[in-house]
C-alpha positions in Angstrom: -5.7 213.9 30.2 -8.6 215.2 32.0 -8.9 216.1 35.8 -11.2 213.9 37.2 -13.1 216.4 39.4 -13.6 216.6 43.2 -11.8 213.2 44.7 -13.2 211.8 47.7 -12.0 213.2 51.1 -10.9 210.3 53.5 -9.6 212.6 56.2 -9.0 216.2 56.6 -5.5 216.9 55.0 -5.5 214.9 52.0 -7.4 213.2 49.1 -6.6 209.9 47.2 -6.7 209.6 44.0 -5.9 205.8 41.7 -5.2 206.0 38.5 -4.9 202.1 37.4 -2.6 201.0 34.5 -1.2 204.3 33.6 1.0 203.2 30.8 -2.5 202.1 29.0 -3.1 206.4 28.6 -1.4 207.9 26.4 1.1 210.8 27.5 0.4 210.4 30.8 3.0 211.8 32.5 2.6 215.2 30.5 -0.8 215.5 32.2 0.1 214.4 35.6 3.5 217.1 35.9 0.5 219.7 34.4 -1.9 219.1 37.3 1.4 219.4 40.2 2.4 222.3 38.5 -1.0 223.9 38.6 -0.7 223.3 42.2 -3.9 220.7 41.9 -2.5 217.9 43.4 -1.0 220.2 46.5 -3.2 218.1 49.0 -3.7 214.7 46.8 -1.8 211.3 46.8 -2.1 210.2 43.7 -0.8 206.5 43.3 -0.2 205.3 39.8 0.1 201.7 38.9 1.4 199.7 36.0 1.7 195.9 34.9 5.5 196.4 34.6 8.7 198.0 36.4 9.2 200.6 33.8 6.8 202.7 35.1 8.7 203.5 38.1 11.9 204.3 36.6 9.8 206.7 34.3 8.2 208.2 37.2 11.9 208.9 38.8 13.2 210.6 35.4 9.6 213.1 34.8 8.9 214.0 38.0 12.0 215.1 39.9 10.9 217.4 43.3 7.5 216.3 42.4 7.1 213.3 44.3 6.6 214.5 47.4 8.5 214.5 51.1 8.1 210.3 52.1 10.7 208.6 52.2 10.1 205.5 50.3 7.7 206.2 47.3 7.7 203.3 45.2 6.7 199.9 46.2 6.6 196.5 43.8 3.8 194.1 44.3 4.4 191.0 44.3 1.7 187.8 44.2 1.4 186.1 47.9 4.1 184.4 49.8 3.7 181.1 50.8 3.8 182.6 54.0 0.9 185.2 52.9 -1.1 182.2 51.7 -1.4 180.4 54.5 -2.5 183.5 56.5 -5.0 184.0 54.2 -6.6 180.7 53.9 -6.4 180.7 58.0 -5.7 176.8 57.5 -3.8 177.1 61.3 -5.0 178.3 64.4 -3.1 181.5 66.0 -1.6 179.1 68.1 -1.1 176.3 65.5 1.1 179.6 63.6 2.9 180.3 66.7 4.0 177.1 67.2 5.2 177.0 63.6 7.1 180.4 63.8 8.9 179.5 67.0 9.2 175.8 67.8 12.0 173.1 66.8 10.8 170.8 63.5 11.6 167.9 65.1 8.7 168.1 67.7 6.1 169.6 65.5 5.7 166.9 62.4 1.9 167.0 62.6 2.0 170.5 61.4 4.7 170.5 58.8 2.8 167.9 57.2 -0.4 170.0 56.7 2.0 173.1 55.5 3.9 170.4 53.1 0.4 169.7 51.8 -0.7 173.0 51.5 2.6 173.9 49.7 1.8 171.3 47.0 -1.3 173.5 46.7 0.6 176.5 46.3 2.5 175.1 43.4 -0.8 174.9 41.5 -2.2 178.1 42.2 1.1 180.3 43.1 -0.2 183.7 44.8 -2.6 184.8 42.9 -5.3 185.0 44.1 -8.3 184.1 41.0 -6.4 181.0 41.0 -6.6 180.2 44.8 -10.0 181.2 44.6 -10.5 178.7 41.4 -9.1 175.7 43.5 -10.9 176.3 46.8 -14.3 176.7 45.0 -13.5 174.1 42.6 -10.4 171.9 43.5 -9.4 173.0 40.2 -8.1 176.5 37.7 -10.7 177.5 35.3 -8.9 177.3 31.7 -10.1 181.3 31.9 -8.1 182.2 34.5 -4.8 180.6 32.7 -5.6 182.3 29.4 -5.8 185.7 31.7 -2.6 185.9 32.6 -1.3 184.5 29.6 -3.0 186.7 27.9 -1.5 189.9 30.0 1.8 188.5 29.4 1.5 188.4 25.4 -0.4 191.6 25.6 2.3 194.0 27.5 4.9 192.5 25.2 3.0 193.2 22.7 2.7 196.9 23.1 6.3 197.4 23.6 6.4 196.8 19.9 8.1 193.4 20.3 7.5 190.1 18.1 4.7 187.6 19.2 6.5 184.6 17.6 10.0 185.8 19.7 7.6 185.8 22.5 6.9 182.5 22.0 10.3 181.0 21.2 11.9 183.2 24.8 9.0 181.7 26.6 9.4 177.7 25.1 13.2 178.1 26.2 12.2 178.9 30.0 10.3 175.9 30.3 12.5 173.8 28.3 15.4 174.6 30.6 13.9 175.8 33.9 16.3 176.1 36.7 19.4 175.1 34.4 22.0 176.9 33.4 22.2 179.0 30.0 23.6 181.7 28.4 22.1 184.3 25.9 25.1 183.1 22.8 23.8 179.9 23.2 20.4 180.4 23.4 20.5 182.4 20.3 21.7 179.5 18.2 18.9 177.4 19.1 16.3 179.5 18.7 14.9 181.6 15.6 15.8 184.7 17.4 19.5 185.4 15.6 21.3 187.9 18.0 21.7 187.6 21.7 21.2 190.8 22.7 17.5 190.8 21.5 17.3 187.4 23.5 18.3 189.7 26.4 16.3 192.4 25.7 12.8 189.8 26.0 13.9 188.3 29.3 15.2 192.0 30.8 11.4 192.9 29.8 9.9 189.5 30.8 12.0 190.2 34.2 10.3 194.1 34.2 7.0 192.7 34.4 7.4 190.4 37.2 7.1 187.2 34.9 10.7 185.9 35.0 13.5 185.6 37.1 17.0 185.0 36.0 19.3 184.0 38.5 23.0 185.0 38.2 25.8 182.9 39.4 27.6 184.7 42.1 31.2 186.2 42.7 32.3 184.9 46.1 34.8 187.3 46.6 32.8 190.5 45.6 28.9 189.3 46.8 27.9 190.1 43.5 26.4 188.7 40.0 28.7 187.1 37.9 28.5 188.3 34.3 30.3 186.1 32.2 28.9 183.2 33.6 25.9 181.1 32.8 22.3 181.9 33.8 19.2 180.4 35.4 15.9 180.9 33.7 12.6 180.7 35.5 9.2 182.1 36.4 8.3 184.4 39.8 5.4 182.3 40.5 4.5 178.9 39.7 1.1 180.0 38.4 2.8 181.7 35.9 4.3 178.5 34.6 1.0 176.9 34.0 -0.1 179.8 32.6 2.6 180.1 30.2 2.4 176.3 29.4 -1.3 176.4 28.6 -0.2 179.3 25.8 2.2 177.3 24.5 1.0 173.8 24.2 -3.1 174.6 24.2 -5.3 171.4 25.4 -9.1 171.6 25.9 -8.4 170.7 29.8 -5.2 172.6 30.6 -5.5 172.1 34.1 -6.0 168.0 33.9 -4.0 167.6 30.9 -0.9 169.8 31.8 -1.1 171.1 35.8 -1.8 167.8 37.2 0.7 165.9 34.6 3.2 168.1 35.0 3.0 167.9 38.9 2.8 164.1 39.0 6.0 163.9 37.4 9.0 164.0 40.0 11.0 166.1 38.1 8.8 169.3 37.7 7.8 169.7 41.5 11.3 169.6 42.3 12.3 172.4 39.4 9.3 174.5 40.6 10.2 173.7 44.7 13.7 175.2 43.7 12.1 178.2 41.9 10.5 179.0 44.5 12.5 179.3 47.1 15.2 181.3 44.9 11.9 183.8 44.0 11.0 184.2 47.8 14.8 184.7 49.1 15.3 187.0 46.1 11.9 189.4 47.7 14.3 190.7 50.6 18.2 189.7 49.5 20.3 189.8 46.7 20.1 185.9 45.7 22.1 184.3 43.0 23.3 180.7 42.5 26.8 179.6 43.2 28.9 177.6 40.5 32.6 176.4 41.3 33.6 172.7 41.1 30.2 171.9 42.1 26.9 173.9 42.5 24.3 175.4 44.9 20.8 176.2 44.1 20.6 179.3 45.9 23.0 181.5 48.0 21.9 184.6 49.1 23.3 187.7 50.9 22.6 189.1 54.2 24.8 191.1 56.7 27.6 190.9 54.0 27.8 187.2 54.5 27.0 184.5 51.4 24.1 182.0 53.1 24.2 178.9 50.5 20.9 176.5 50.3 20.8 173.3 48.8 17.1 173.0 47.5 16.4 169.1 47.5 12.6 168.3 47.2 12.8 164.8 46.1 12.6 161.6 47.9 16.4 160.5 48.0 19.2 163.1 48.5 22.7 161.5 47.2 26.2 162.6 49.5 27.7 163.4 45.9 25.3 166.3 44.8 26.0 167.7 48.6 29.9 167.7 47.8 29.9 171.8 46.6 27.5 173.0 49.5 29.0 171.3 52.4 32.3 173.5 51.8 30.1 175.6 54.0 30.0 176.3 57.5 26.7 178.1 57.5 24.8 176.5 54.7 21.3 174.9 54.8 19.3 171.7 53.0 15.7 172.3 52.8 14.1 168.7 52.1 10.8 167.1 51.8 11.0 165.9 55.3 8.9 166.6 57.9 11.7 166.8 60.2 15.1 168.8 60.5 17.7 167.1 60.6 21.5 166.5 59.4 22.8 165.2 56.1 26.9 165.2 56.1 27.0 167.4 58.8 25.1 170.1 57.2 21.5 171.4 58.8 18.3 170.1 57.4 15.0 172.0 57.0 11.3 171.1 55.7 11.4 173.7 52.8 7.7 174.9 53.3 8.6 175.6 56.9 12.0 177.8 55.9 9.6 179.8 53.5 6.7 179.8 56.0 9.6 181.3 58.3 10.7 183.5 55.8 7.7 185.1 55.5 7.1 185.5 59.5 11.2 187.5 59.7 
């Protein structure tokens, strides 16, 4: 690898230096450790990024004592929060936001219902941002900008030497069973990939690259992932999801044919709703799923203390599905409703608010 020359001087100390996708070049790493050890880099940050998480654990193993003093030198970037979003597309006033952050549900419905509307938005276009661009230029995502990312997806995979065709079959099964419970024997069975280890292997790399998130069931008594128990499959983002989908079953008007349709039926918002707000817990806690007699869609932990949430974004909520999370003294409901509330003695929250809130702690 060749030194790029004189970087630019932003201050007086030090220089910055990018270098973009660095698991494109090959044996990069022998070129970086050459230039620290040649003492080039003495008075440089260099800041390398990658698609994918392997890059950092890479970076940990090659350049030991070369990483300099800081004390937190690796940082995963995730698309925009819902909370990000609507910061971004400065849909509130600054005092509309601070009446959001602060002020009881139950005397602010006007609001929620402009966040509940924006978060249908959000499960169109997800954070990233091409495709929020796409929909406030257009109202709609620009097949192009689907096929990008699906693209990037089949691409990395790719040059990890793994099989387009297993690809495929991994990616079908996500959809097919989104938010449900599975585990890798099974999965095996059903699809044309014949061990589950290598079903493993796709997801753990799918899961590197920010793409999927499997959700563990949790052990109570330990605050930690279950593993002999069943799994939940699912995407980090819903963009991804439609991005996926319009790989997998191509239309000539992916986001008409299969964004819309798919959102217009009551069962997918709900699946993606849920996905969402086990993706966004999971940014700042350890976050798993709890399975006893009963289930809860997302438990996650914080001071040392299991914080279950029933996820119900549909129009009727039924006291039996409630049985499991109400064994809880601290455990939340976020609903579709525009105002909190109390189902079975259990609190009630409008879900785009408790992400929106989220995103402000």
């Amino acid at each position: 690898m060749k030194y790029a020359g004189e970087p630019q001087i932003f201050h007086k100390k030090f220089a910055f230096e990018l270098l973009d996708d660095v698991t494109y070049i090959r044996d990069w790493d022998k070129g970086i450790k050459f230039l620290a050890d040649a003492g080039i880099l003495e008075n440089i940050i260099l800041l390398l990024t990658g698609s994918d998480t392997v890059i950092i654990k890479e970076a940990r193993m090659r350049f030991p004592g070369r990483r300099g003093p800081a004390d937190k030198v690796d940082f995963l970037i995730h698309p925009l929060s819902f909370f990000e979003f609507i910061k971004l597309g400065r849909r509130f006033a600054e005092d509309e936001l601070e009446i959001l952050r602060n002020h009881e549900a139950q005397d602010i419905a006007p609001l929620i219902d402009r966040l509940s509307k924006a978060f249908e938005r959000y499960l169109i276009h997800g954070g990233f941002l091409t495709a929020i661009n796409d929909m406030e230029k257009k109202g709609a995502i620009n097949p192009a900008t689907l096929y990008t990312y699906s693209d990037w997806i089949r691409g990395d995979v790719l040059k990890k030497g793994k099989k387009e065709h297993y690809l495929r079959d991994i990616l079908s099964a996500v959809v097919n069973r989104y938010g449900s419970q599975v585990t890798w024997n099974a999965l095996s069975k059903e699809l044309s990939i014949d061990h589950p280890q290598t079903v493993a292997d796709y997801v753990a790399l799918l899961e590197s690259m920010g793409v999927a998130f499997v959700q563990a069931a949790v052990l109570e008594d330990k605050l930690s992932a279950s593993p002999k128990k069943a799994r939940k499959m699912m995407f980090t983002d819903p963009f991804i999801f439609h991005a996926v989908r319009a790989w997998l079953y191509p239309s000539k008007d992916p986001y008409t044919q299969q964004v819309k349709a798919a959102l217009s039926d009551p069962l997918w918002p709900a699946r993606l709703a849920e996905a969402c707000v086990a993706t966004h817990y999971s940014r700042r806690y350890p976050t798993y799923y709890i399975k006893a007699k009963g289930e809860v869609d997302v438990a996650y932990v914080r001071q040392n203390r299991l914080w279950p949430i029933e996820v119900k974004w549909t129009t009727q909520i039924r006291p039996k599905d409630l049985k499991q999370v109400a064994k809880y003294t601290n455990s939340r409901i976020l609903t579709r409703q525009r105002q909190s509330g109390e189902i079975m003695g259990i609190p009630t929250e409008p879900l785009p608010l408790a992400l929106f809130r989220l995103g402000v702690n």
